[in-house]
N, C-alpha and C positions, 0 to 999 in steps of 0.2 A: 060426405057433403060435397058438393058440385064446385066447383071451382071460383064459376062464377057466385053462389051463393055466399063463399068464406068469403070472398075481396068483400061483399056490400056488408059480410056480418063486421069483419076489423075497419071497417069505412066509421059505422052507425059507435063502434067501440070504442074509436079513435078521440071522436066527436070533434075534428077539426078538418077541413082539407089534406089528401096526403096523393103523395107521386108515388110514380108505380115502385120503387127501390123501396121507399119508406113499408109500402104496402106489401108487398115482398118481406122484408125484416118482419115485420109485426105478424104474417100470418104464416110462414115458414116453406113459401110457396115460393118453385122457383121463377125468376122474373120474368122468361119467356110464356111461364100459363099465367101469371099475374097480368101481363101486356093483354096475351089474347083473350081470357077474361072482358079487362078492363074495352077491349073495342069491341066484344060484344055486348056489354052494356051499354056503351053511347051510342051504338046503333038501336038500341030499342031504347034510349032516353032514362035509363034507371039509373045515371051520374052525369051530375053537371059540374061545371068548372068555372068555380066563382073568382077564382086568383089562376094567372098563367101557371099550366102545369100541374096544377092540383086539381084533386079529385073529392065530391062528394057527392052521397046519397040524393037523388032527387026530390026524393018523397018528404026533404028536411021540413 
C-alpha cells in the first residue's frame, strides 16, 4: 500500500482529526513519509483542516 493511501486509510479509522505524530503512531509510518504524504494530499485537496493542525479526510 502507497504511502499516501495508509495516512487516508488511519485518517477515515481514526474517525477524528489527527497531526502528523499522532498519524505516525497509529500507522507505523515513519514521520518524514507521514509529512510527505500528508502535503501531497493537500495539494490535490484529499485532507482538510477543520481545527489547527489537524488533519482529516475530505470526502467526510
Amino acid at each position: 500500500m502507497e504511502a499516501t493511501e495508509l495516512v487516508l486509510q488511519t485518517m477515515r479509522e481514526a474517525g477524528e482529526p489527527l497531526n502528523a505524530g499522532k498519524i505516525a503512531d497509529l500507522s507505523g509510518l515513519d514521520r518524514k513519509v507521514v509529512d510527505k504524504a500528508m502535503k501531497d494530499l493537500k495539494a490535490t485537496g484529499a485532507i482538510v483542516s477543520p481545527v489547527r493542525c489537524k488533519w482529516e479526510p475530505a470526502e467526510k
